[in-house]
N, CA and C of each residue as an Amber inpcrd file, in Angstrom:
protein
   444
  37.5000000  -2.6910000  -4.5790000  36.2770000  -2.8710000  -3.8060000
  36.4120000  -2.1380000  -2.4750000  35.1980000  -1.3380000  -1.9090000
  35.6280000  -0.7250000  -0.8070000  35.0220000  -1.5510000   0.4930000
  35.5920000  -0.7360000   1.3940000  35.8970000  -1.8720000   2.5250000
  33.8270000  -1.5380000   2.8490000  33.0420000  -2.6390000   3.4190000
  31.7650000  -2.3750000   3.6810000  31.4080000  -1.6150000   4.7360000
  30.3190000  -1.2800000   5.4260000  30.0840000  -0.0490000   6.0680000
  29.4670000  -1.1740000   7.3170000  29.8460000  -0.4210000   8.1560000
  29.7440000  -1.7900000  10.0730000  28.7070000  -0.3720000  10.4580000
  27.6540000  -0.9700000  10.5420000  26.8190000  -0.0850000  11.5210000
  26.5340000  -0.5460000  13.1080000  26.6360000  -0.0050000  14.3060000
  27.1160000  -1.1610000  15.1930000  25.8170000  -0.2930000  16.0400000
  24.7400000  -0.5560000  16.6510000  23.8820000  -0.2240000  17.8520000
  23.8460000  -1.2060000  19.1860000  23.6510000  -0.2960000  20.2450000
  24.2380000  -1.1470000  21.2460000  22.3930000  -0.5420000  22.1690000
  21.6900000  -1.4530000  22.7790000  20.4780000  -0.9990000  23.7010000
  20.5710000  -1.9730000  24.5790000  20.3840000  -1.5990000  26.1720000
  20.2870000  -2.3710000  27.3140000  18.3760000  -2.5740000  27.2210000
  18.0240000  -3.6250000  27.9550000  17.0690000  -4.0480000  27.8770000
  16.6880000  -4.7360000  29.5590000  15.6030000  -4.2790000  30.3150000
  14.9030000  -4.4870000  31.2780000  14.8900000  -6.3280000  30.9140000
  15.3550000  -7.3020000  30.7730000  14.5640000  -8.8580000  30.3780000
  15.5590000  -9.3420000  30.4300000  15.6090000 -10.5510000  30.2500000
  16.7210000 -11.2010000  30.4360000  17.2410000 -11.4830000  29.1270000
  18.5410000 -11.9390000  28.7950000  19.0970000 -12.6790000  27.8430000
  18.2950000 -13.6440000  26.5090000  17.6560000 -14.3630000  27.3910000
  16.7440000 -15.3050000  27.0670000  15.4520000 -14.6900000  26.4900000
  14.9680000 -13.8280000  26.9470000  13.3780000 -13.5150000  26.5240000
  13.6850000 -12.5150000  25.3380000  14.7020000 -12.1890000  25.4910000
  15.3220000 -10.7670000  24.4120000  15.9710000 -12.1370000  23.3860000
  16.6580000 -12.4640000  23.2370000  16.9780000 -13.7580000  21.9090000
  15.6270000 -14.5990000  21.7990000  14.8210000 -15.0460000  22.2430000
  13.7450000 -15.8120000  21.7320000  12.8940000 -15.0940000  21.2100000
  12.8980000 -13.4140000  21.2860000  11.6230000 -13.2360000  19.8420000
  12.6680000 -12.8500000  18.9150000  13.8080000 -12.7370000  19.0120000
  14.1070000 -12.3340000  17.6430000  13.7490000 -13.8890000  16.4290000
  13.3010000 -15.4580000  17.3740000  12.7360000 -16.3700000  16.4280000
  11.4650000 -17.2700000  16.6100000  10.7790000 -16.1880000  17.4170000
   9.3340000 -16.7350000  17.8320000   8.5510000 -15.6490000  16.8390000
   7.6840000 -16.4470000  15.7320000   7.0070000 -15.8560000  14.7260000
   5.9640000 -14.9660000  15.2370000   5.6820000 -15.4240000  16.5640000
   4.3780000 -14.3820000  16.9240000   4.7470000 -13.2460000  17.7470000
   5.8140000 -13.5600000  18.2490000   6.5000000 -12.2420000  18.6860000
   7.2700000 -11.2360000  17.7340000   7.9910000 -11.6520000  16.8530000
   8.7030000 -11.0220000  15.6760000   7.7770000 -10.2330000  14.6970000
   6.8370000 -10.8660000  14.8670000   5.5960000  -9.6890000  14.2300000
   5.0330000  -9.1880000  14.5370000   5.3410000  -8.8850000  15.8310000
   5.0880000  -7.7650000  16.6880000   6.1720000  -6.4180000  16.3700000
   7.2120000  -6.4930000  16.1220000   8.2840000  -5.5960000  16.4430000
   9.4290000  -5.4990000  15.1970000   9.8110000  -7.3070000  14.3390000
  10.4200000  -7.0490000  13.1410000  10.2790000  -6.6160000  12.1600000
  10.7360000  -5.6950000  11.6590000  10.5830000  -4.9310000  10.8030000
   9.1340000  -4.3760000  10.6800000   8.6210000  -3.9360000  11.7980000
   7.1800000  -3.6140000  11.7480000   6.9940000  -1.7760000  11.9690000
   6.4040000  -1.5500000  11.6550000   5.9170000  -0.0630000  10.8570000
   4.5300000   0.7800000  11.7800000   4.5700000   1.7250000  12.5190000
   3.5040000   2.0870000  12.8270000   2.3520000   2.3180000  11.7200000
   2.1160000   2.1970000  11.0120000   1.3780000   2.7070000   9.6980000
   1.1300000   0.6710000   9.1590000   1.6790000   0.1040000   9.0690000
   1.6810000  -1.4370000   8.6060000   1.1290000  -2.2380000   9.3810000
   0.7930000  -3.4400000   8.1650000   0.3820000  -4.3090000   9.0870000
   0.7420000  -5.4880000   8.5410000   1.4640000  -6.3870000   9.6660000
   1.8830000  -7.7460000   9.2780000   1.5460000  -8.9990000   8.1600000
   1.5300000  -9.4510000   7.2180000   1.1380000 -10.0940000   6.0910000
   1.8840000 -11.7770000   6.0420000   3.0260000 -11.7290000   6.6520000
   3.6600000 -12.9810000   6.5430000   4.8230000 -13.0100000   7.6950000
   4.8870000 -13.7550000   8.8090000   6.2320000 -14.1830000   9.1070000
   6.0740000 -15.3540000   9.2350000   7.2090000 -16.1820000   8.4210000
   7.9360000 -17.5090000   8.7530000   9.2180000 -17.0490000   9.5510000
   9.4630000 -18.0750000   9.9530000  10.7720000 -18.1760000  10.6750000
  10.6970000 -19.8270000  10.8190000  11.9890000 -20.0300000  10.0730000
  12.4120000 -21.4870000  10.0480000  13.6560000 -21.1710000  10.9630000
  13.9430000 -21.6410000  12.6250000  15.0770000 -20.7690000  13.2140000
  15.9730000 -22.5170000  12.8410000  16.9400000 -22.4420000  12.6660000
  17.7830000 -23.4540000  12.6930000  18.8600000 -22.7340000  11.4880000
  20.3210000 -23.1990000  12.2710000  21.2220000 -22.8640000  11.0000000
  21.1170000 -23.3930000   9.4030000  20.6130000 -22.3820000   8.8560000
  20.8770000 -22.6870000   7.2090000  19.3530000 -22.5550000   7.0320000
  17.8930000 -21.8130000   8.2280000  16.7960000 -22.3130000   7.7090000
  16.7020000 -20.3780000   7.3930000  15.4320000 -20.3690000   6.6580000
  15.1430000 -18.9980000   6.0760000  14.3970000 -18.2660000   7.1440000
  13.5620000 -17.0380000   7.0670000  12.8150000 -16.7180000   7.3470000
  12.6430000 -15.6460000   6.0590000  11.0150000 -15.5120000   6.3100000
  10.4870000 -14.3630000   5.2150000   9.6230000 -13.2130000   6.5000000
   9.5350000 -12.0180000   6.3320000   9.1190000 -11.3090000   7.0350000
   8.0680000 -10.0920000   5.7440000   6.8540000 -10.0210000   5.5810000
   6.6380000  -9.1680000   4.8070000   5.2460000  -8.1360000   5.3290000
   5.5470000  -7.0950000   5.3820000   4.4430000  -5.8630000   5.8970000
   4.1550000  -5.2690000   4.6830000   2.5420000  -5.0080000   4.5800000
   1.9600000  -4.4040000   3.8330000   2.1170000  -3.0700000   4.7750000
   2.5400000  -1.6600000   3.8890000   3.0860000  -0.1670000   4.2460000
   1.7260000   0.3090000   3.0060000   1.7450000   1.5770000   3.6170000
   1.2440000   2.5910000   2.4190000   1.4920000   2.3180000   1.0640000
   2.8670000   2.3840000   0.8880000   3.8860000   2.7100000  -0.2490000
   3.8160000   0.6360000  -1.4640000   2.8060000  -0.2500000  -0.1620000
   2.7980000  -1.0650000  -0.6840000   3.7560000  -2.6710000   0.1250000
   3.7700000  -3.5440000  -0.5910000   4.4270000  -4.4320000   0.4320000
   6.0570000  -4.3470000   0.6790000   6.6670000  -4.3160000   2.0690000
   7.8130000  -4.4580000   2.2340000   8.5840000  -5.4080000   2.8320000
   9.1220000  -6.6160000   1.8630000   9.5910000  -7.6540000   1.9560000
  10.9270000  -7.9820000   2.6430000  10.8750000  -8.9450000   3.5440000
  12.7340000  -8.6950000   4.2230000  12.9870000 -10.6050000   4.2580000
  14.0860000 -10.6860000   4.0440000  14.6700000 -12.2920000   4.1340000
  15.4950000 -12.5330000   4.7760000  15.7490000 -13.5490000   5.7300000
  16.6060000 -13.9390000   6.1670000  17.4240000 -14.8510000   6.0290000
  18.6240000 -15.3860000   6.3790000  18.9770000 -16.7670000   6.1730000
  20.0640000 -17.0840000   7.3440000  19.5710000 -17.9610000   8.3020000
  20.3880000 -17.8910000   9.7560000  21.7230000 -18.4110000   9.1520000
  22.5870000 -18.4720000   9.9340000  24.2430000 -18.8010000  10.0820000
  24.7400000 -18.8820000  11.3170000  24.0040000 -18.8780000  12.8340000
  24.6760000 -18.5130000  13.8630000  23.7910000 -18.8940000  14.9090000
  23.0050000 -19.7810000  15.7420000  22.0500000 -19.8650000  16.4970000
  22.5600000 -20.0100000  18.0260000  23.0890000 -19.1700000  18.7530000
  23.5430000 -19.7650000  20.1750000  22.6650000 -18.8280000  21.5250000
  21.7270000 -19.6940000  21.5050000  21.0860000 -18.8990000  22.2890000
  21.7240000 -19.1580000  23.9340000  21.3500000 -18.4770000  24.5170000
  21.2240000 -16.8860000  24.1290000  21.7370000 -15.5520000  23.9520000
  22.6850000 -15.8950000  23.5420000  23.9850000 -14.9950000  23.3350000
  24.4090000 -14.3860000  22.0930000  23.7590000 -15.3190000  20.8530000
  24.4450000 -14.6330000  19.6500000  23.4440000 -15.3790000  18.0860000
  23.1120000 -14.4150000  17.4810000  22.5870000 -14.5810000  16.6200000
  23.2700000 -13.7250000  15.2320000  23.5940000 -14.6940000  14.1640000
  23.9590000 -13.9240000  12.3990000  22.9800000 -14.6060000  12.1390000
  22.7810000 -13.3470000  11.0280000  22.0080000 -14.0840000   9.7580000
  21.6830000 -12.9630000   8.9180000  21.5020000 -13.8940000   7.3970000
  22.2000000 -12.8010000   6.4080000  20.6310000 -12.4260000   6.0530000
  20.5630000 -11.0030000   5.2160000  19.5290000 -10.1050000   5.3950000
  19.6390000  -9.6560000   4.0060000  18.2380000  -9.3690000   3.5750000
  17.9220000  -9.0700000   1.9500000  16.6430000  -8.5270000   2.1500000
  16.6150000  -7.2190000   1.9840000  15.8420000  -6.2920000   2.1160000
  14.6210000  -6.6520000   0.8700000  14.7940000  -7.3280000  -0.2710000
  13.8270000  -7.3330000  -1.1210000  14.1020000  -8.9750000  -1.7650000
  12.8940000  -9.4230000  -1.0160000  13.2300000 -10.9650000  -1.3300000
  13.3110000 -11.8190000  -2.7110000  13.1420000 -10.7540000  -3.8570000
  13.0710000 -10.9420000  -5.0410000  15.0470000 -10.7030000  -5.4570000
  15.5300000 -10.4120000  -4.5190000  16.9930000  -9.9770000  -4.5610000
  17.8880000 -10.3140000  -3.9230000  17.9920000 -12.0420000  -3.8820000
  19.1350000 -12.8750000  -2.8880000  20.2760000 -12.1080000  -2.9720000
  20.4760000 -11.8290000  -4.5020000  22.3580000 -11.5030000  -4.6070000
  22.6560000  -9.9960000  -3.3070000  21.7940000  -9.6260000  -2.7910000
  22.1660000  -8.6380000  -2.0180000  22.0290000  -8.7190000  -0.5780000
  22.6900000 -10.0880000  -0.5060000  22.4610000  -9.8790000   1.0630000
  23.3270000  -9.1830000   1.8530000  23.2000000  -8.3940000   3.1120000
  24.1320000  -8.5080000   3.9070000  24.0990000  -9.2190000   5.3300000
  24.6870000  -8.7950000   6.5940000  25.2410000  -9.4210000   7.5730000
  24.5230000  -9.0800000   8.8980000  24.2160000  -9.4400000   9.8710000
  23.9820000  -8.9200000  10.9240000  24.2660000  -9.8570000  12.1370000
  24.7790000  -9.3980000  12.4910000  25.0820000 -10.3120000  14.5920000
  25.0060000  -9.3540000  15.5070000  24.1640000  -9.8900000  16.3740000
  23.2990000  -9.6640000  17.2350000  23.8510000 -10.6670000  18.5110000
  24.7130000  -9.7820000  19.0860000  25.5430000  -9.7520000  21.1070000
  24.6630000  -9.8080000  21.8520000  24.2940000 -10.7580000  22.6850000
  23.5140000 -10.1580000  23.8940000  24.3380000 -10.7720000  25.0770000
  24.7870000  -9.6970000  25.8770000  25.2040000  -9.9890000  27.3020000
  24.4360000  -9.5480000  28.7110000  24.2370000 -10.7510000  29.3210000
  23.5160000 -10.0520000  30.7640000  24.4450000  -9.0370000  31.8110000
  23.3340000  -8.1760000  31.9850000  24.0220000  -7.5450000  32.7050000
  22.6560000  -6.7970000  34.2290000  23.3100000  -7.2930000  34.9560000
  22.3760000  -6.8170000  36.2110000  21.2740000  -7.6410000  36.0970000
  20.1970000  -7.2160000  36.3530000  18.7770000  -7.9210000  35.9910000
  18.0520000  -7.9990000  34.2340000  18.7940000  -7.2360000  34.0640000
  18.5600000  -7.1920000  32.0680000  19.7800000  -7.6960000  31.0080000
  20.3920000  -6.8830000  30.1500000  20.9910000  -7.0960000  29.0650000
  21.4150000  -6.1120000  28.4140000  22.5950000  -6.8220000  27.5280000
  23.0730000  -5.0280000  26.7320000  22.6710000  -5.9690000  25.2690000
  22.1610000  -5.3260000  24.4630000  22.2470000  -6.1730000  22.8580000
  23.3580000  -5.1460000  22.1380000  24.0260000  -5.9090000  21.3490000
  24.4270000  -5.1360000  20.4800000  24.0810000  -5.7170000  19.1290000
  24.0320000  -4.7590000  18.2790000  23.2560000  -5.1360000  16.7130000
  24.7510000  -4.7010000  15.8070000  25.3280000  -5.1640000  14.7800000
  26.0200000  -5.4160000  13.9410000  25.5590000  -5.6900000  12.5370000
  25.6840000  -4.4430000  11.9860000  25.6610000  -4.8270000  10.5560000
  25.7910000  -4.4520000   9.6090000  26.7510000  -5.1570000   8.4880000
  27.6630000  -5.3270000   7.6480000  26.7890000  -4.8890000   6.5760000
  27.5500000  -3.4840000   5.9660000  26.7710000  -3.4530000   4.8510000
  27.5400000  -2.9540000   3.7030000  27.4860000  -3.8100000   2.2750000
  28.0280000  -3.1990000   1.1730000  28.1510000  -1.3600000   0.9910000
  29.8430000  -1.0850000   0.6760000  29.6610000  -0.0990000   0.4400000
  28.5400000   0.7190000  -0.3800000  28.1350000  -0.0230000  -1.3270000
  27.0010000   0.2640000  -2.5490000  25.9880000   0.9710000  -2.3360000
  25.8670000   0.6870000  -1.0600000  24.5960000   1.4020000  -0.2220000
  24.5530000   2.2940000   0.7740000  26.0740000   2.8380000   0.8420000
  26.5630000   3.8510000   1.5990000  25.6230000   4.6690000   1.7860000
  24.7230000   5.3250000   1.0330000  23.3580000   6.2600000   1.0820000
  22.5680000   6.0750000   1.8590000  22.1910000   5.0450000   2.2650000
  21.3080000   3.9820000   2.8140000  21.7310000   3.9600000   4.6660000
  22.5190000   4.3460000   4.4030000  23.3170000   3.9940000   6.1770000
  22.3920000   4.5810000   7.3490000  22.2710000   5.8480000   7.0010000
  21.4560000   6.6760000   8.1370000  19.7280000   6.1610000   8.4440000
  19.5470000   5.7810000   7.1330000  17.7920000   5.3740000   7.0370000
  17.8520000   3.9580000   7.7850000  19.4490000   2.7180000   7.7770000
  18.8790000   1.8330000   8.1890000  19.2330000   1.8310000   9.5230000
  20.3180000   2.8810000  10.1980000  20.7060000   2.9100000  11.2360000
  18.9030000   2.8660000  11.9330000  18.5290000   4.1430000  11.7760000
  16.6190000   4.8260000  12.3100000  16.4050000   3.4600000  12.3890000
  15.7470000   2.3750000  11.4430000  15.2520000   1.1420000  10.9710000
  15.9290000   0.0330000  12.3130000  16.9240000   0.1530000  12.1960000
  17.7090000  -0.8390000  13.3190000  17.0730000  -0.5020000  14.5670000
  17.3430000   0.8230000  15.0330000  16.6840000   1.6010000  16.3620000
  15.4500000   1.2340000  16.2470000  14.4470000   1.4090000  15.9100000
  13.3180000   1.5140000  15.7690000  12.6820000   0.1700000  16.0620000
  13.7560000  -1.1320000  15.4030000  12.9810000  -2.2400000  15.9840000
  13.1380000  -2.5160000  17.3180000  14.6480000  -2.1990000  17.8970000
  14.9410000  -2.2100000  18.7520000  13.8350000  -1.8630000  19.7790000
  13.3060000  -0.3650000  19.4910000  12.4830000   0.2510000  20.3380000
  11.1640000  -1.0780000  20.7960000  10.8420000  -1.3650000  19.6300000
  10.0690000  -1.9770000  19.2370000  10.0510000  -3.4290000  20.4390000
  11.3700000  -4.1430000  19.8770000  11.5170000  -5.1520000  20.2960000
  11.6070000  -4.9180000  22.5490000  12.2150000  -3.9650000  22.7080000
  11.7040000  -3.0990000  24.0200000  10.5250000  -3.5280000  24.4730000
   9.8350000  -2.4400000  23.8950000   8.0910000  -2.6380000  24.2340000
   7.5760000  -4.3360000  24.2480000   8.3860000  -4.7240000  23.9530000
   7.4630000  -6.4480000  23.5120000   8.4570000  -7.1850000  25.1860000
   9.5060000  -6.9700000  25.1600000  10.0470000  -8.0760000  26.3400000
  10.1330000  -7.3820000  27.3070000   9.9500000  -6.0210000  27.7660000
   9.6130000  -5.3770000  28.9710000   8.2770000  -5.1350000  29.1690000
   7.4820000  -5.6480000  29.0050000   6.0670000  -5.5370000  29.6800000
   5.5450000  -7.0510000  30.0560000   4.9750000  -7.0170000  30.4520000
   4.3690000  -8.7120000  31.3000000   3.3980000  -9.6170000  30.1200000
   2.7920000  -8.3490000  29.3610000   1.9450000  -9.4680000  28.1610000
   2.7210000  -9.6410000  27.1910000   4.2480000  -9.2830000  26.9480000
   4.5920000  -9.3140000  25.7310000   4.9110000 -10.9150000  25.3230000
């Protein structure tokens, strides 16, 4: 078995600790920015935040609906969030890993994103690295502005 693939992104953030960990499990903020798509539009977020609770995240895309699952393991706000991740919710057996660092620093924060992914999908690395960034960007725009 080969060893899995650690994709690691690191973004400082204008907000504090706190406002940057509470949308990654406030449903109306997370569908603003998780896994969200310039071209899409939001169709479902739950978020059950408590260790061992789920969340479902699903955007209707062009290409049709794109389903993502969660399942927490790690809740310490505001400092650290796992939870395991399944890109196609029809497909538990494939989850992988993600933890999510946040340390204050100055008047903002550094996040770092972590995540563990089966070699299997080695192909996959560069498209989800973009995907990781992208919410990031995302998640940016939502806790650095005053209406977010």
């Amino acid at each position: 078995m080969s060893d899995p693939i650690i994709l690691t992104i690191r973004r400082a953030f204008a907000a504090s600790p706190e406002r940057v960990f509470d949308a990654w499990l406030d449903p109306a903020q997370a569908r603003r920015f998780l896994f969200a798509t310039p071209d899409g539009e939001m169709a479902a977020v739950e978020i059950d935040a408590r260790v061992g609770g789920d969340a479902l995240i699903v955007e209707r895309r062009p290409a049709g609906e794109a389903g993502h699952r969660l399942r927490y393991e790690a809740i310490e706000r505001p400092h650290r969030l796992v939870f395991l991740f399944a890109a196609d919710p029809a497909d538990e057996g494939q989850w992988s890993r993600v933890t999510i660092e946040i340390v204050a620093e100055g008047a903002g924060c550094v996040l770092t994103l972590t995540h563990e992914i089966d070699a299997v999908w080695a192909a996959y690395e560069a498209r989800t690295r973009e995907g990781w960034t992208m919410i990031l960007g995302g998640l940016a725009e939502l806790v650095e502005t005053s209406d977010g």
